[in-house]
C-alpha positions as CSV (number, residue, x, y, z in Angstrom):
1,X,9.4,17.1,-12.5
2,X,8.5,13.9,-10.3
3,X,12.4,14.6,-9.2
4,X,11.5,17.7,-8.4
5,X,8.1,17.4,-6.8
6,X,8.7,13.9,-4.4
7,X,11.4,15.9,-2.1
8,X,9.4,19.2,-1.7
9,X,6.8,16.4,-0.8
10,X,8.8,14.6,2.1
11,X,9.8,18.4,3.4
12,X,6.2,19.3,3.9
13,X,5.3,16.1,5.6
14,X,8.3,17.3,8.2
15,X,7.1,20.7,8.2
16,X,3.2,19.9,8.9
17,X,3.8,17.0,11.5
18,X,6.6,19.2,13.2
19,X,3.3,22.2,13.1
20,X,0.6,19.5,13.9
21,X,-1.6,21.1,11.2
22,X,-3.5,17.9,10.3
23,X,-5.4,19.3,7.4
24,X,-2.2,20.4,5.4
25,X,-1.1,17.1,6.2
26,X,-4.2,15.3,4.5
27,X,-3.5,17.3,1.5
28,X,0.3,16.9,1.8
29,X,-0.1,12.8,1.8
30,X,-2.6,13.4,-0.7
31,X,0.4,15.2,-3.0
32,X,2.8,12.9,-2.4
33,X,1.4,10.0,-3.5
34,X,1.0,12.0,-6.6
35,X,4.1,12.2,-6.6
36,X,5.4,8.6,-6.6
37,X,5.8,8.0,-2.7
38,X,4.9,4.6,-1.9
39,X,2.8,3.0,1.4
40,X,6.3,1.9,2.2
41,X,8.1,4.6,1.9
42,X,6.0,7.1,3.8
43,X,6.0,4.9,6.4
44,X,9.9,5.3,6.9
45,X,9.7,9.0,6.5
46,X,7.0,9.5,8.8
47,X,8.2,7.1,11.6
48,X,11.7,8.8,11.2
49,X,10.4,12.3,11.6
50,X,8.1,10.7,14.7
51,X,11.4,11.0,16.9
52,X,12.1,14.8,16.3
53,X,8.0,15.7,16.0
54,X,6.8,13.5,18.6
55,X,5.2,10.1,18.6
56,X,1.7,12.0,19.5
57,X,2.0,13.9,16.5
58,X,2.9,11.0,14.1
59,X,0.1,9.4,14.9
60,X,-2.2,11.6,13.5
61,X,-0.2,11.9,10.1
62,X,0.1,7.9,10.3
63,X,-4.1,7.6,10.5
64,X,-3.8,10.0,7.5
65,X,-1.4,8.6,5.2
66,X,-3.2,4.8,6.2
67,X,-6.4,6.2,4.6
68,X,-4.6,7.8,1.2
69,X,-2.7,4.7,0.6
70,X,-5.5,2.4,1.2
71,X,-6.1,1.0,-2.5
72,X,-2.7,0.0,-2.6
73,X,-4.2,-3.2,-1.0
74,X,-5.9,-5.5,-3.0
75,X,-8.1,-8.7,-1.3
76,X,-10.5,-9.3,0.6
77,X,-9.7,-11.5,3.0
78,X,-8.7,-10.8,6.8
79,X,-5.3,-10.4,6.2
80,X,-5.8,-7.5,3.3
81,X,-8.2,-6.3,5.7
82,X,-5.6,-5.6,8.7
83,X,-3.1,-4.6,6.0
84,X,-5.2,-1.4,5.7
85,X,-5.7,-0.7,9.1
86,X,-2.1,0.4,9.5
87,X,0.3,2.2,7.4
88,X,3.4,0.1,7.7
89,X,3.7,-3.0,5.3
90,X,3.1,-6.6,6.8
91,X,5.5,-8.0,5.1
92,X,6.6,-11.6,4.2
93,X,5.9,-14.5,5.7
94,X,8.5,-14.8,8.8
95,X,10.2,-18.1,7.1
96,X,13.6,-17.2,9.3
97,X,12.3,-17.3,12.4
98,X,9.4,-19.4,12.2
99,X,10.6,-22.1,15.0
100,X,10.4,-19.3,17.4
101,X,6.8,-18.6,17.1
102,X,3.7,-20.5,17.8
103,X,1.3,-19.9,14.4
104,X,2.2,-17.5,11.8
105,X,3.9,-14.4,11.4
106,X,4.7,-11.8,9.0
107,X,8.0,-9.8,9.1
108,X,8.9,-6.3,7.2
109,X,12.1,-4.3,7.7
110,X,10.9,-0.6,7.6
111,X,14.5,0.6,7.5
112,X,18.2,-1.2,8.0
113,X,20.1,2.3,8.6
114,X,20.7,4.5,11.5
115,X,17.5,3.1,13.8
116,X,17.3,-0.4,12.1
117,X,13.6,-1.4,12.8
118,X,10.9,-3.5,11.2
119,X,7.5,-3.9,11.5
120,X,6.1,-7.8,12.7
121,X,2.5,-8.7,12.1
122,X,0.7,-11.5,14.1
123,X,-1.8,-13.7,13.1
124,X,-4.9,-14.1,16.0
125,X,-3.3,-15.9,18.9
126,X,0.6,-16.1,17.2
127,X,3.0,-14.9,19.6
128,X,6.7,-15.6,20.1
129,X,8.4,-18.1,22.5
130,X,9.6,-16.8,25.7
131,X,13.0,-15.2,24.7
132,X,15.7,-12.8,25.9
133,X,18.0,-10.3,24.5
134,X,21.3,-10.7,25.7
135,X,23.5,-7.8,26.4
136,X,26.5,-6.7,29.0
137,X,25.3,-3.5,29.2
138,X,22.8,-1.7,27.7
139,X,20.7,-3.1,25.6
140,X,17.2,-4.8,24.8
141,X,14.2,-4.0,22.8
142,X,11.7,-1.7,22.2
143,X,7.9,-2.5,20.9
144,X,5.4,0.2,19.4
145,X,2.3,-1.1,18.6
146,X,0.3,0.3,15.4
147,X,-2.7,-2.0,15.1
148,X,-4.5,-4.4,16.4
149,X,-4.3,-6.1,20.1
150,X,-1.4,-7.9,21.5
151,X,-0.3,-8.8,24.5
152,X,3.6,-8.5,26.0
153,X,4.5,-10.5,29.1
154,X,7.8,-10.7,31.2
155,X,8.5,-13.8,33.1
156,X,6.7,-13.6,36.8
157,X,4.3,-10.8,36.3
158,X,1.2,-10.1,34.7
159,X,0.6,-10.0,30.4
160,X,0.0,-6.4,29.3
161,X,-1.8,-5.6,26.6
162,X,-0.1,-3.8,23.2
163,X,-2.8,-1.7,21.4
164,X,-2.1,0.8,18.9
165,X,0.6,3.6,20.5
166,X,2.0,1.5,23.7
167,X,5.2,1.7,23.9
168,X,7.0,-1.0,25.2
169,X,10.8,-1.0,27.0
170,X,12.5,-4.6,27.5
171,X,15.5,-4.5,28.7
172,X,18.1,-6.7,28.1
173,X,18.0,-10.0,29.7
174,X,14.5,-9.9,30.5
175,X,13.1,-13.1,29.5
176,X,9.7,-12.0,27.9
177,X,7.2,-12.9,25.1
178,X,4.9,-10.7,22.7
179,X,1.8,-11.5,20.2
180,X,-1.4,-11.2,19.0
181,X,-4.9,-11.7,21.2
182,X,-6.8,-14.7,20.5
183,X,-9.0,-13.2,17.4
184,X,-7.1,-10.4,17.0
185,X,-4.1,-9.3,14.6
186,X,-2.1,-7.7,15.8
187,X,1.3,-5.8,14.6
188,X,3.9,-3.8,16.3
189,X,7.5,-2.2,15.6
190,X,10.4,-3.9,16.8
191,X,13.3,-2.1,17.3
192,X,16.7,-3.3,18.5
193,X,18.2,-1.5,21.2
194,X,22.4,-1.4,21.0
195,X,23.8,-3.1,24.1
C-alpha cells in the first residue's frame, strides 16, 4: 500500500505546485509524509519540480513542507533551531573542505544526478576563501539562498547580501566569496554550472 500511496504522493505535489493551489498542497505534504517521504526526500522532489513550476511557486510549497516535517528535528540548540527554518538538510560537518573556509560549515548533497546540487549551511560569520571556478567556456556557479543571511561578494565591488530566494549567477573565473552574516546562519544551494 505504502508502494502504492508514496508515488500518487510525489504526483500531487507536481500537480498542486504546477496549479499553485497552496491549500491542497498543505494537505498533500501532510499525506506524504504519511506515506513514508522523508524531510530529505521532499526536498529533492520539490526543488526538481521548482524548474518546470517556477522558483515563485516552490517557495510556497517549500515554507509548507518546512512546517510538516518540523519534528523531524530534535535539539534545542541554535543549530536544531536553523535546521527547521528550512526544508533542505544541513548536513555533515564540511570535513573535505574545511581549509577553504574561515569557521564552520555544514555540507549536504540534495541530489548527485542530472542537476548535481547540494545544500551548504554556514555558521554566523563562516564564509569561504576568495575562490574561482575555472572554466574555458561556459561555466561557474549558481547560489539560491533558503534561509538565513549571507553575503556574496566578487573581487572589486560591493558584498551583496543572500537572503532567502536570491538567486545568485557567478560565472566562471570570477574570483568571489560567499557566507553567513555576523550572527546569522545562513544556508544556500550550490549548484555547479558545466563549463
Amino acid at each position: 500500500m505504502t508502494f502504492i500511496a508514496r508515488p500518487q504522493s510525489c504526483d500531487n505535489h507536481i500537480a498542486y505546485l504546477a496549479r499553485d493551489n497552496r491549500q491542497f498542497a498543505d494537505i498533500s505534504s501532510t499525506g506524504s509524509e504519511k506515506n513514508g517521504i522523508t524531510r530529505t526526500e521532499i526536498a529533492e522532489i520539490l526543488t526538481h519540480i521548482s524548474f518546470y513550476a517556477g522558483w515563485p511557486k516552490a517557495w510556497a510549497a517549500f515554507r509548507l513542507a518546512k512546517d510538516v516535517w518540523n519534528d523531524d528535528i530534535k535539539g534545542d540548540d541554535a543549530k536544531a533551531e536553523f535546521a527547521r527554518s528550512m526544508i533542505f538538510p544541513i548536513g555533515e560537518p564540511n570535513t573535505a573542505y574545511a581549509k577553504y573556509f574561515i569557521g564552520n560549515s555544514y555540507l549536504a548533497t540534495i541530489s548527485d544526478s542530472q542537476v548535481p546540487f547540494a545544500n551548504v549551511t554556514f555558521e554566523p560569520g563562516c564564509r569561504n576563501n576568495w575562490h574561482i571556478h575555472k572554466a574555458d567556456t561556459g561555466g561557474g556557479q549558481m547560489l539560491v539562498g533558503v534561509a538565513g543571511r549571507g553575503w556574496y561578494q566578487e573581487e572589486g565591488k560591493p558584498a551583496v547580501e543572500i537572503l532567502p530566494g536570491t538567486v545568485i549567477h557567478i560565472p566562471a573565473n570570477v574570483k568571489h566569496w560567499h557566507g553567513a552574516a555576523r550572527g546569522s546562519w545562513f544556508a544556500h544551494l550550490a549548484f555547479s554550472v558545466p563549463g
